[in-house]
C-alpha positions as CSV (number, residue, x, y, z in Angstrom):
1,X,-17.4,-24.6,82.1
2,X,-16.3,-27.7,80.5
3,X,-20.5,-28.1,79.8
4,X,-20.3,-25.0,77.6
5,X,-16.6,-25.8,75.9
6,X,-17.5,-29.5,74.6
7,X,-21.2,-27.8,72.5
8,X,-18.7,-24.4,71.4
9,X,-15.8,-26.8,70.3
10,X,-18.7,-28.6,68.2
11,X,-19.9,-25.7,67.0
12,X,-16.8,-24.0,66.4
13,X,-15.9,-27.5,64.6
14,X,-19.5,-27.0,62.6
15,X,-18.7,-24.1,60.7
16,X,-15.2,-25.2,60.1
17,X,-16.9,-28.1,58.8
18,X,-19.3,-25.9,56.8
19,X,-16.9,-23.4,55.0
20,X,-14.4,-25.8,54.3
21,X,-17.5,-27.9,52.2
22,X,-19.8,-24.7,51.0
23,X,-18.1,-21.4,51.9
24,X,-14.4,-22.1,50.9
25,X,-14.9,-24.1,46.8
26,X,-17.7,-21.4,46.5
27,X,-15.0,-18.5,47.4
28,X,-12.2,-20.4,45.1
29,X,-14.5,-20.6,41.9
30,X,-15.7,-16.8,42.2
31,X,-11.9,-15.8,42.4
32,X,-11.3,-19.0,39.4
33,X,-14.1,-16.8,37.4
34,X,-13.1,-13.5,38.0
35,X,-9.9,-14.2,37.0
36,X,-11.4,-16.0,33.8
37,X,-13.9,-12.9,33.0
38,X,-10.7,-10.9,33.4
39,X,-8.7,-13.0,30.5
40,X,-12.3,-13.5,28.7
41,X,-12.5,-9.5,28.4
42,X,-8.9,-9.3,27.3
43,X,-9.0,-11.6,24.8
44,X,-12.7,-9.9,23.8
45,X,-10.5,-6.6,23.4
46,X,-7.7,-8.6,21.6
47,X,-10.2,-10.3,19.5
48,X,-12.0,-6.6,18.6
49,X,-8.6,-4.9,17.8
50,X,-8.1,-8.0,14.9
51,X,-11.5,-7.8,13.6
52,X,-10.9,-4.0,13.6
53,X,-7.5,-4.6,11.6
54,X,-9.6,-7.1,9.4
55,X,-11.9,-4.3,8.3
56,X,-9.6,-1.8,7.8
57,X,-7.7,-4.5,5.2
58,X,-10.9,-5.3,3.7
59,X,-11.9,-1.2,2.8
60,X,-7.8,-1.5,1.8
61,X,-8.5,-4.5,-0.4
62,X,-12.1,-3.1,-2.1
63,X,-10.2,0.1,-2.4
64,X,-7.8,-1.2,-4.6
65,X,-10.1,-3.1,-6.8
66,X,-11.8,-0.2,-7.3
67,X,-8.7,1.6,-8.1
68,X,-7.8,-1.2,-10.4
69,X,-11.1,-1.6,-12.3
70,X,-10.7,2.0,-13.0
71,X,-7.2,2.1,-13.5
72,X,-8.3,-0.5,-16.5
73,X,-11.6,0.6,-17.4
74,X,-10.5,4.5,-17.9
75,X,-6.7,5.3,-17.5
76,X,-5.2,1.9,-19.6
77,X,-5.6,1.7,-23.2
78,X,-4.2,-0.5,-26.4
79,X,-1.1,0.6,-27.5
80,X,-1.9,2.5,-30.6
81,X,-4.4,4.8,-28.1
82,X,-1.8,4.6,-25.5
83,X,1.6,4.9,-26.7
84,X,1.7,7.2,-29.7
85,X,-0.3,10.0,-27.8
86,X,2.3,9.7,-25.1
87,X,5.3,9.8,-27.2
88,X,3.3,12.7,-29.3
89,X,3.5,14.3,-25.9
90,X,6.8,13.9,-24.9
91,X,8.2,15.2,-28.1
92,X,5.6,18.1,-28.2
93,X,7.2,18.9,-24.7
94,X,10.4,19.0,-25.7
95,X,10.1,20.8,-28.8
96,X,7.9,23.4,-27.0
97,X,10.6,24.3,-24.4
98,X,12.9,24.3,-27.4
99,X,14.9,21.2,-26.2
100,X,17.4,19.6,-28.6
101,X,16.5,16.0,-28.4
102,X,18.8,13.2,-29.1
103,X,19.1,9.7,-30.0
104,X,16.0,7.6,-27.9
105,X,16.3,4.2,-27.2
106,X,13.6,2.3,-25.9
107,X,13.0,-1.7,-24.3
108,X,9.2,-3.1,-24.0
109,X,8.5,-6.0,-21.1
110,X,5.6,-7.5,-19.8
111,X,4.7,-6.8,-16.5
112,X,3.7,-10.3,-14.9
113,X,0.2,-11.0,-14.0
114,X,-0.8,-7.6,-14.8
115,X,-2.0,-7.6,-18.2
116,X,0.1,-4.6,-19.2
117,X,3.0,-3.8,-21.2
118,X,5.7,-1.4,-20.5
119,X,7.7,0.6,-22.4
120,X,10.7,2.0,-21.2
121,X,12.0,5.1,-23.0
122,X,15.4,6.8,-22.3
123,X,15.5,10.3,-23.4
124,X,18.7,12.6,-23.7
125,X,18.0,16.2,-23.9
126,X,19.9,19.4,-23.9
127,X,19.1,23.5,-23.1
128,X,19.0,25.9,-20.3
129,X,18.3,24.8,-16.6
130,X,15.1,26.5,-17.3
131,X,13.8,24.8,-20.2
132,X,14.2,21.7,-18.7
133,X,12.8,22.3,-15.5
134,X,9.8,23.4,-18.4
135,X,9.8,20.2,-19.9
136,X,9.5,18.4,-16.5
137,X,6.8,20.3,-15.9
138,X,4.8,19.9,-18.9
139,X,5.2,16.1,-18.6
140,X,3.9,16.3,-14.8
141,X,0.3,17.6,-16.1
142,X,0.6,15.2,-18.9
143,X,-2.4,13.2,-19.9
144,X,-0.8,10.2,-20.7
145,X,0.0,7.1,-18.9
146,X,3.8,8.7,-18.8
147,X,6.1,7.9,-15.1
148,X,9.3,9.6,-14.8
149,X,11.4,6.8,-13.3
150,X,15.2,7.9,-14.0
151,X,16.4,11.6,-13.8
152,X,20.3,12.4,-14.3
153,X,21.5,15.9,-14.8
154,X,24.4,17.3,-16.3
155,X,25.4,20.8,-15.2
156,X,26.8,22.6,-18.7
157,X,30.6,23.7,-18.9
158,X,31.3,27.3,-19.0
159,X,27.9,28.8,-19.5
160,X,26.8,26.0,-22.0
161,X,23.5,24.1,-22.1
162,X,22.8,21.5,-19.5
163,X,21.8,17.9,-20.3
164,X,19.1,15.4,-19.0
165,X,19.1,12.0,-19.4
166,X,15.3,10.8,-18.5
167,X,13.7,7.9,-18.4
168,X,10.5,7.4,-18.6
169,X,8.0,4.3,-18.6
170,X,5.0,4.1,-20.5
171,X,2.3,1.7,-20.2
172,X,-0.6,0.3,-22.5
173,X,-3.0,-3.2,-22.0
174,X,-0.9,-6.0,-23.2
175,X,-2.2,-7.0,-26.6
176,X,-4.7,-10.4,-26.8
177,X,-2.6,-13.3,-27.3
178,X,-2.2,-14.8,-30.8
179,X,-2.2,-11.1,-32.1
180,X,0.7,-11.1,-33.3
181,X,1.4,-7.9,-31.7
């Protein structure tokens, strides 16, 4: 028995021999690159999700140049095409919903950067809840560059008229520098 042993221990010492030099590193570096395909495809799927976020900011970003080469091209205008149709409109609102109209008081700023002015107008008015709901409307389908920014409202005393204190920004292209304007 001890014939058979000594060629089985060498044997059995063989393939110990074997998979410890071929089988074994072989087994460790498919596990080493499964475990790096795994964090390969995760960081693939990380990677995709930025590049889709990176797309959706570019459409975001070429949307808004087109809004704002439109915004210049067709909706903003010089002052005298902006700002005297708009207050035109304003008044022609008020007076239409028969609206007394009192003293208006306005500031202009530049708005950095932009290339636009803006003019800020504060308007108190007085009538029925009515015809100032009216003139709100009429300045919500107006034409005009006109943003309601400021709304205060003054419930009237014993059956009187009510009064609104609005205010409202317009805005027109800044004027070329050296105008003088």
């Amino acid at each position: 028995m001890s014939r058979l042993v000594r060629p089985a221990l060498l044997l059995l010492a063989a393939n110990v021999a074997i998979f410890l030099a071929f089988t074994l590193p072989q087994t460790l570096q498919e596990r080493s690159l499964a475990s790096r395909v795994a964090t390969l495809q995760s960081e693939a799927l990380r990677e995709r999700g930025q590049v889709e976020a990176l797309r959706r900011r570019a459409r975001a970003i070429q949307a808004n140049q087109s809004d704002a080469a439109r915004f210049f091209g067709e909706i903003a205008k010089s002052r005298q095409a902006t700002l005297l149709p708009a207050l035109a409109e304003v008044h022609q609102a008020a007076a239409a919903e028969g609206l007394h109209l009192g003293q208006e008081q306005y500031s202009r700023s530049d708005i950095k950067e932009t290339g636009l002015v803006r003019l800020r107008i504060t308007l108190p008015l007085r009538g029925s809840y009515g015809q100032l709901v009216g003139f709100l409307r009429r300045l919500e389908g107006s034409k005009s560059l006109v943003v309601v920014d400021t709304l205060g409202l003054t419930s009237p005393e014993s059956g009187g008229e009510a009064s609104l204190a609005i205010g409202l920004s317009a805005y027109f292209l800044a004027p070329p520098e050296g105008s003088g304007v």
